[in-house]
RODO-2510 file (C-alpha; in nm, 4 decimals, decimal comma):
residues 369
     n   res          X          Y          Z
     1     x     9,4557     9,7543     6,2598
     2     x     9,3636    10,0504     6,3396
     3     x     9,2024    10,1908     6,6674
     4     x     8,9503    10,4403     6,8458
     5     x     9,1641    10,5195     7,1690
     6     x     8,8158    10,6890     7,3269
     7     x     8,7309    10,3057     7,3237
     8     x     9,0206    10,1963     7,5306
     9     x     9,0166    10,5081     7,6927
    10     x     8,6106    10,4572     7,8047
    11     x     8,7349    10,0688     7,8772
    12     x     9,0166    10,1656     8,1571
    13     x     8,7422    10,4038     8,3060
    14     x     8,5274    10,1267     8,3683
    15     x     8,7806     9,8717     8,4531
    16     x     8,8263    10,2066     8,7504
    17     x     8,5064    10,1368     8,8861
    18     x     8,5985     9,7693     9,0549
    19     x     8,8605     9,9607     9,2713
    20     x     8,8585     9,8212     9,6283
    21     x     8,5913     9,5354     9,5085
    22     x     8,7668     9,3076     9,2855
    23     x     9,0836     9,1798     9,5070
    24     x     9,2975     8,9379     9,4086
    25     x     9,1427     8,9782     9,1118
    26     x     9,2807     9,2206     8,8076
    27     x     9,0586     9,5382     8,7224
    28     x     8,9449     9,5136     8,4349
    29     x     8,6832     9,7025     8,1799
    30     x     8,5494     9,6083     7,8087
    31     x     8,3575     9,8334     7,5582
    32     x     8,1832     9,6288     7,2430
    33     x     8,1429     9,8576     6,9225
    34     x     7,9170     9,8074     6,5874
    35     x     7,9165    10,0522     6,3260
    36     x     8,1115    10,3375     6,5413
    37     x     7,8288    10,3386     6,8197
    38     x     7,8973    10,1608     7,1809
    39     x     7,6492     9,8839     7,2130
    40     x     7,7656     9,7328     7,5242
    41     x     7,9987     9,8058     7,7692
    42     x     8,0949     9,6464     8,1196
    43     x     8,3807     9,5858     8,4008
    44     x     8,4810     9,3443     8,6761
    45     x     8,2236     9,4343     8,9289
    46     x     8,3303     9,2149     9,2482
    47     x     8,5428     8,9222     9,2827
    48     x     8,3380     8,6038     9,1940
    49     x     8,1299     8,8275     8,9730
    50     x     8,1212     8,8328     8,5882
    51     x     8,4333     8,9208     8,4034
    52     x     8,3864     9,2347     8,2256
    53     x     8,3343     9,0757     7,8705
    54     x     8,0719     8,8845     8,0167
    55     x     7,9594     9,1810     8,1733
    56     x     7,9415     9,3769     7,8465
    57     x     7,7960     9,1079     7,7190
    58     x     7,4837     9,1233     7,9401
    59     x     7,4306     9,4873     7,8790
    60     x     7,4006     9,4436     7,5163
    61     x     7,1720     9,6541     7,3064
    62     x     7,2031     9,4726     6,9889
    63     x     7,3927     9,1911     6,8523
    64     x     7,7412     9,1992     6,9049
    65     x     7,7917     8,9968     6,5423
    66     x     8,0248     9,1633     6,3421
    67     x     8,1316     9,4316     6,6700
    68     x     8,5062     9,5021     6,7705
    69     x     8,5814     9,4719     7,1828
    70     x     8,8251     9,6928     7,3249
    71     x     8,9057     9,5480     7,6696
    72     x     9,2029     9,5986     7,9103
    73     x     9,3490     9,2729     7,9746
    74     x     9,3773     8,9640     7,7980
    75     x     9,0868     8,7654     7,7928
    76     x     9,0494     8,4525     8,0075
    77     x     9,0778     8,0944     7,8690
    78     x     9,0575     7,8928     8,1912
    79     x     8,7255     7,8204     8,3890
    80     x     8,7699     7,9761     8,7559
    81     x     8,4840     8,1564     8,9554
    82     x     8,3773     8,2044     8,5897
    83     x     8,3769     7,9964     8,2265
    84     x     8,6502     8,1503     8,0061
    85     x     8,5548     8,4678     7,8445
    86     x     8,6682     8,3864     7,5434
    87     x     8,3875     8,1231     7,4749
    88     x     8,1710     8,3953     7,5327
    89     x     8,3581     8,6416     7,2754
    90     x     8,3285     8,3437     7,0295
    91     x     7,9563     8,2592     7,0484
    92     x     7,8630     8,6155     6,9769
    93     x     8,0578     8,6223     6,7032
    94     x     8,2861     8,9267     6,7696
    95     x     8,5237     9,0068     6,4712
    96     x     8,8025     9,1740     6,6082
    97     x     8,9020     9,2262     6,9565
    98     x     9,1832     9,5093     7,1116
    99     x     9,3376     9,4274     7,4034
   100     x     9,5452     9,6282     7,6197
   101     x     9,7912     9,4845     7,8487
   102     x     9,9248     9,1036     7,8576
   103     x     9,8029     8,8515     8,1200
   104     x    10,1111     8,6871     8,3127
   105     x     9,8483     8,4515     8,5380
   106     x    10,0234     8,1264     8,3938
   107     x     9,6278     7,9804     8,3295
   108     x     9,6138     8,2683     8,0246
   109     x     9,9777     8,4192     7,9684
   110     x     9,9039     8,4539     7,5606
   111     x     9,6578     8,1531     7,5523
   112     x     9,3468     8,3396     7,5534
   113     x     9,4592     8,5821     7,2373
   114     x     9,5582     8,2160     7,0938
   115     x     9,2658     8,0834     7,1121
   116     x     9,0901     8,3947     7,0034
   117     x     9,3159     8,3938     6,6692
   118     x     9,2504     8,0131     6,6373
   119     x     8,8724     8,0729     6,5895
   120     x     8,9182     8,3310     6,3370
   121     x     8,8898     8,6537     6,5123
   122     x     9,1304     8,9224     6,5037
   123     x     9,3320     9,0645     6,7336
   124     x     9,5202     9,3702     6,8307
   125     x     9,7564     9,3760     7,1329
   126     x     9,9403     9,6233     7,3405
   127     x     9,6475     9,9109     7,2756
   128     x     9,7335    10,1352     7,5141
   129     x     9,9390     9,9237     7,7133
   130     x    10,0992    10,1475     7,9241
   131     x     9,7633    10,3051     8,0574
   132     x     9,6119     9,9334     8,1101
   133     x     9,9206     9,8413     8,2420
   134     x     9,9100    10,0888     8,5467
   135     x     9,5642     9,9560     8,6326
   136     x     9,7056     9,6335     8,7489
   137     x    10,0055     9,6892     8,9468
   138     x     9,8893     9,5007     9,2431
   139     x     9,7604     9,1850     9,0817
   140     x    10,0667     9,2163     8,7635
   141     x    10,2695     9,1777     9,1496
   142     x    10,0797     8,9114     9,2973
   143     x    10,0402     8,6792     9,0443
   144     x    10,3834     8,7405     8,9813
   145     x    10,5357     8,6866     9,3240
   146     x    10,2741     8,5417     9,5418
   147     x    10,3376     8,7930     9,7710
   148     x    10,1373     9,1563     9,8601
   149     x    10,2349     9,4507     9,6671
   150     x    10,2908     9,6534     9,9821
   151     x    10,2360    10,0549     9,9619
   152     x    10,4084    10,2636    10,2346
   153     x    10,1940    10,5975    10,3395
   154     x    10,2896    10,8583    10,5623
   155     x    10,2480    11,1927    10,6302
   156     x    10,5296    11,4268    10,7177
   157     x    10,6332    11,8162    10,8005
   158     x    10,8211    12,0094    10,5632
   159     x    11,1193    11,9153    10,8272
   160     x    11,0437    11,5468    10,7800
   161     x    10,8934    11,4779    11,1427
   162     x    10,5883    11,2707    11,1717
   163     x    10,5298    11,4125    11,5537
   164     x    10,6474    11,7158    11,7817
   165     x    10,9254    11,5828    12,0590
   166     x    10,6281    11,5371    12,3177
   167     x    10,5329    11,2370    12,0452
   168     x    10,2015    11,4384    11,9218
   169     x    10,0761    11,3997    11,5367
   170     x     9,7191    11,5191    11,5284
   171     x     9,7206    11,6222    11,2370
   172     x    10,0385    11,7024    11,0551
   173     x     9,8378    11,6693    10,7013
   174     x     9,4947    11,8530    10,6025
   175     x     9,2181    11,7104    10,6225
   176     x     9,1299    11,6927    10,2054
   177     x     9,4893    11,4576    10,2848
   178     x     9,3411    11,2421    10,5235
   179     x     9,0346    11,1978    10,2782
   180     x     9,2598    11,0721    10,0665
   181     x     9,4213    10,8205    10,3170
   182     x     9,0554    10,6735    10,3237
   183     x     9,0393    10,5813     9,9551
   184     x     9,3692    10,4389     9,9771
   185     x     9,2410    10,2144    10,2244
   186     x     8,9575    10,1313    10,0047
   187     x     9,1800    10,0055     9,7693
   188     x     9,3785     9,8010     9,9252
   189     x     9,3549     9,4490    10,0889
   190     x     9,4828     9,4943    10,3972
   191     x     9,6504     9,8254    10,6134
   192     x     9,9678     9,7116    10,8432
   193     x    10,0713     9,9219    11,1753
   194     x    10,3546     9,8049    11,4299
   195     x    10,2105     9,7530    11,8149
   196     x    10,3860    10,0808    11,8805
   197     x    10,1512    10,2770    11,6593
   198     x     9,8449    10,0861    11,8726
   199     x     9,9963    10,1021    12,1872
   200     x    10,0437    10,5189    12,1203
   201     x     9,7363    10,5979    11,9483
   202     x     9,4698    10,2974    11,9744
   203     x     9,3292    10,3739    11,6133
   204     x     9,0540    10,1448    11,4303
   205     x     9,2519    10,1286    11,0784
   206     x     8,8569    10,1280    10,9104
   207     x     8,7687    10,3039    10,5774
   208     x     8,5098    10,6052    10,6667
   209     x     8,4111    10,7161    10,2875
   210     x     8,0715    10,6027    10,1987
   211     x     8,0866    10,2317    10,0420
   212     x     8,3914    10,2050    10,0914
   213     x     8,5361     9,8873    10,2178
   214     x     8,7197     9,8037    10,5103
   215     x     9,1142     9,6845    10,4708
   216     x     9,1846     9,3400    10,6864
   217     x     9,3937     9,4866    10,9868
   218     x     9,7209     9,3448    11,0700
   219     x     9,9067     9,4302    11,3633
   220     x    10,3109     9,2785    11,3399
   221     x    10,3348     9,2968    11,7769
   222     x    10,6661     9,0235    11,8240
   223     x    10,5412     8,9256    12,1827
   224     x    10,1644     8,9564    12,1352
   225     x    10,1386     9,2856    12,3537
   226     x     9,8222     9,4421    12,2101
   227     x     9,5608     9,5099    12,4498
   228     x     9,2494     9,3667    12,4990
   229     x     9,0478     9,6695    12,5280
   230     x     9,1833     9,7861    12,2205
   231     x     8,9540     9,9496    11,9081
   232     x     9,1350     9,6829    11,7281
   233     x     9,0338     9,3832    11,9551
   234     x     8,6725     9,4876    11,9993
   235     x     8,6050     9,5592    11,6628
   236     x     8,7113     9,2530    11,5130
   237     x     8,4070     9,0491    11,5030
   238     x     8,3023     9,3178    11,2397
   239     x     8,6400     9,3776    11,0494
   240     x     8,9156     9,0984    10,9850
   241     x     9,1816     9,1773    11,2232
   242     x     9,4731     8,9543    11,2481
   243     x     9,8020     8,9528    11,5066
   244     x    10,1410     8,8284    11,3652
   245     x    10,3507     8,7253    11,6479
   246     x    10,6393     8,5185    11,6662
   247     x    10,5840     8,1747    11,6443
   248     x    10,7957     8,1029    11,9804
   249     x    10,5636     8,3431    12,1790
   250     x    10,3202     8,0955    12,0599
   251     x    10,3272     7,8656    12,3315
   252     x    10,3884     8,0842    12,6260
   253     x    10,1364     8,3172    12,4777
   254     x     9,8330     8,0677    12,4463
   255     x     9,5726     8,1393    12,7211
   256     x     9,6533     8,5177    12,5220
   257     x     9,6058     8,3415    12,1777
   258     x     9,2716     8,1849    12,3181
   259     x     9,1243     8,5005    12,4239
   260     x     9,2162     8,6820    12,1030
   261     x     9,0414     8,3768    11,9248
   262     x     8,7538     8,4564    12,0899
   263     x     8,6863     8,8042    12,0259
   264     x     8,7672     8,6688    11,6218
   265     x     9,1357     8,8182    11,6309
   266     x     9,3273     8,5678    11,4183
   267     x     9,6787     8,5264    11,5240
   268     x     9,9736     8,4039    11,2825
   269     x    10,2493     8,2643    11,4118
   270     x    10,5995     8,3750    11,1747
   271     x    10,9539     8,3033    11,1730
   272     x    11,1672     8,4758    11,3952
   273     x    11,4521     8,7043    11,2830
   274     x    11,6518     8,9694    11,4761
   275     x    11,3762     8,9531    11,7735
   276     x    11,1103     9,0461    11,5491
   277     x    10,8668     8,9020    11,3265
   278     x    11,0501     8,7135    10,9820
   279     x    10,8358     9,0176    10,7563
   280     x    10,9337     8,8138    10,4424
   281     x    10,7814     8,4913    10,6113
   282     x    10,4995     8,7120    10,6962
   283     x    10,4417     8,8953    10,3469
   284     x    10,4330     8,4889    10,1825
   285     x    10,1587     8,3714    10,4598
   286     x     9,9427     8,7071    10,3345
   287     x    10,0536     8,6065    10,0031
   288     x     9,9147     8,2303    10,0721
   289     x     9,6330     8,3948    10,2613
   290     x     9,5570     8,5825     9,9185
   291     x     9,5957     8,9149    10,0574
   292     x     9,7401     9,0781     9,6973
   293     x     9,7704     9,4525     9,8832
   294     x     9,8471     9,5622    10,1890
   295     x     9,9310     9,9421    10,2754
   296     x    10,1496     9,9925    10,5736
   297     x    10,0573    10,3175    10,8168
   298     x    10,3037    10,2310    11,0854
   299     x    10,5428    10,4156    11,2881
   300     x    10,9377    10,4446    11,1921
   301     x    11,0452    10,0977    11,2908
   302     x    10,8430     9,8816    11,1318
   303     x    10,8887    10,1052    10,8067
   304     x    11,2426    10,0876    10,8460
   305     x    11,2396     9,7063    10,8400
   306     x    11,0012     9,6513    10,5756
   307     x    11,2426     9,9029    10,3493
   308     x    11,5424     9,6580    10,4602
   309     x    11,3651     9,3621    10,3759
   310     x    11,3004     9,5425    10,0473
   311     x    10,9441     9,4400    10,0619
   312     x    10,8523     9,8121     9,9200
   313     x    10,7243     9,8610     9,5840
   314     x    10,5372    10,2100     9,6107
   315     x    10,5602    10,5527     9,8419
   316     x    10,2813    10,7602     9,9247
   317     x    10,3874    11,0752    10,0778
   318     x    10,1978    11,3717    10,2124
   319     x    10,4419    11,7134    10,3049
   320     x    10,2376    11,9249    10,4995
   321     x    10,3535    12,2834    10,4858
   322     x    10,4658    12,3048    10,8692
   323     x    10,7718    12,2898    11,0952
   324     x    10,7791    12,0701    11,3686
   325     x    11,1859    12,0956    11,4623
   326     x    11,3678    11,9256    11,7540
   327     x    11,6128    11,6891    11,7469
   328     x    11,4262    11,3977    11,9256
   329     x    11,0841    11,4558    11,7169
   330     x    11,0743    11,1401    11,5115
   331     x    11,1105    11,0954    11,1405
   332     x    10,9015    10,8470    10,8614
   333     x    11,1659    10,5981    10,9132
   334     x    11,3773    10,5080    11,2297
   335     x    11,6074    10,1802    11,2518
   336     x    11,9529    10,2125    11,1703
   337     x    12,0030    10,3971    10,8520
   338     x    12,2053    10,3534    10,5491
   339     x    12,5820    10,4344    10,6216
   340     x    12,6620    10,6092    10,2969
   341     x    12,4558    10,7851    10,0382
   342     x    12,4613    10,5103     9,7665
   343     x    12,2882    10,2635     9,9902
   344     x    11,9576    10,4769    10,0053
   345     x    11,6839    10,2761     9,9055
   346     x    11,5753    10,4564     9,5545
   347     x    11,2556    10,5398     9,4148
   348     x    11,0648    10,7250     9,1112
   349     x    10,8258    11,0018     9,1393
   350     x    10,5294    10,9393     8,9125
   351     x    10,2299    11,1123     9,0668
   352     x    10,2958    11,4336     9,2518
   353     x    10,0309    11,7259     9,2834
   354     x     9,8344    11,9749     9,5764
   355     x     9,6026    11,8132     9,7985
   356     x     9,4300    12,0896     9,9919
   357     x     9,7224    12,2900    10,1129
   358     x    10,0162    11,9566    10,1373
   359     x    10,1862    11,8056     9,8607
   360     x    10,1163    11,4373     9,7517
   361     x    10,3795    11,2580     9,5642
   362     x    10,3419    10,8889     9,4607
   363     x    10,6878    10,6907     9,4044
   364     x    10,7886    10,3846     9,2651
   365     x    11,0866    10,1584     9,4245
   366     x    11,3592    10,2049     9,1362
   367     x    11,4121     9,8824     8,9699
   368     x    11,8151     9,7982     8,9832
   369     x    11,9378     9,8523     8,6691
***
């Protein structure tokens, strides 16, 4: 069948507007169209809310019999926070729906264009799949692995240092950059620092762009060495805040545990490995804790280790245009290293463009072939 891709194109727009609002959730927008006019249109608003059909749906100006629906994702057949939306795509008596990207949550996964097709109504799949598709990386990831898609962001010199040699970084990137940082953070879950970075800099890891929302705050500190008078500590009866520690430092640590417990720090006790925090134990008690999305600002040891536990999936990068030099200024990732040039952990540049005077790039982690 044929399609209107200013439809689809009008449907991932809205599906946009949920960013930072709808986690674990997918993002997800719907257009309904009679006689080649829109006469309703909607998205997934918050989590809990109405699904976007439903939310098209409500915003009606006219009957939908008869009307096509272009919406991004599969419709739901399973009754959640919300009944299925395909009961509600049946009672008005849609004729033909276009969807845009597959649903692999195992309650839908091709049953809700089944049952769509068993009532009669016609459907198109894979319209515009690719564009729908890149709406949902986090949730396609978490429904998928039950684990956060995790996004590593840092900001970096043309030399590749992320402070001078005396250990100063304020501010290697521009301030249209750091914007930028902010919206990131709306979008995510959670943001992730080592204790280093709060031991060095005491920062309060908030969002600061007007209703925007504030990522859940974890702080990976092995041996539970983050300060009480910390931003972090004394803000955390106003923004989720957790500690992950290891689990033997639980014992010895408890008067510390109590006291963190009582200014609402949560504290999760993980696996250890190599005298650190297990970060793949950690990354499946987020993943339990449905925490879909968690960008990581920390300093070059905890991003080494989260590269080695290949826990990655996407780089963003700002290069300011500056030259820090010296051979002890440190670099976006410390640890180790890769011995030979084959090992380097690969990715894909799909975004890159000028943000005030750096240069953002977006990469993906490079699926082995």
């Amino acid at each position: 069948m044929a399609y209107e891709k200013k439809y689809m194109e009008r449907a991932i727009e809205l599906a946009r507007l949920g960013i930072g609002a709808v986690n674990p959730n997918p993002l997800v927008g719907a257009v309904i169209v009679k006689n080649g006019k829109i006469i309703g249109e909607g998205y997934h608003r918050k989590y809990g809310d109405l699904h976007a059909e439903r939310d098209a749906f409500k915003n009606l100006t006219e009957s939908a019999e008869g009307a096509e629906m272009y919406v991004t994702l599969e419709p739901c057949c399973h009754h959640g926070k919300q009944p299925p939306c395909v009961e509600a795509i049946i009672e008005h008596k849609i004729k033909r729906v276009y969807v845009g990207s597959d649903d692999p949550n195992p309650l839908v996964a091709g049953k809700g264009i089944w049952f769509l097709r068993s009532h009669n109504i016609e459907v198109v799949t894979h319209v515009m799949k690719e564009e729908c598709d890149k709406l949902n990386d986090v949730f396609f990831h978490f429904i998928t692995h039950k684990k956060p898609y995790v996004v590593m962001k840092y900001a970096m010199t043309m030399d590749g240092k992320i402070a001078t040699e005396r250990g100063l970084s304020k501010w290697i990137s521009g301030e249209e950059s750091r914007y930028m940082v902010h919206q990131f953070r709306n979008e995510f879950s959670a943001i992730m620092v080592g204790i280093g970075t709060v031991l060095k800099d005491d920062p309060m890891l908030n969002c600061r762009i007007e209703d925007g929302r504030n990522p859940i705050r974890i702080v990976c500190d092995s041996h539970l060495r983050i300060p009480m008078s910390s931003y972090l500590v004394e803000s955390a009866s106003e923004i989720r805040t957790f500690v992950a520690a290891i689990e033997e430092n639980g014992e010895t640590n408890a008067e510390k545990i109590k006291k963190l417990a009582e200014k609402k720090v949560g504290v999760l006790l993980i696996k250890e490995k190599n005298g650190h925090i297990d970060l793949v134990d950690l990354m499946e008690k987020l993943g339990m804790m449905k925490i879909d999305s968690i960008m990581v600002e920390g300093g070059g040891s905890l991003n080494w280790n989260i590269l080695k536990e290949n826990l990655v999936n996407e780089l963003r990068v700002f290069i300011a245009p500056k030259i820090f030099g010296g051979d002890v200024a440190l670099t976006p990732v410390g640890g180790d290293g890769v011995p030979f040039p084959d090992d380097a952990f690969k990715f894909d540049i799909i975004e890159q463009k000028i943000v005030g005077k750096d240069i953002y790039i977006r990469m993906c982690r490079r699926k082995e072939s």
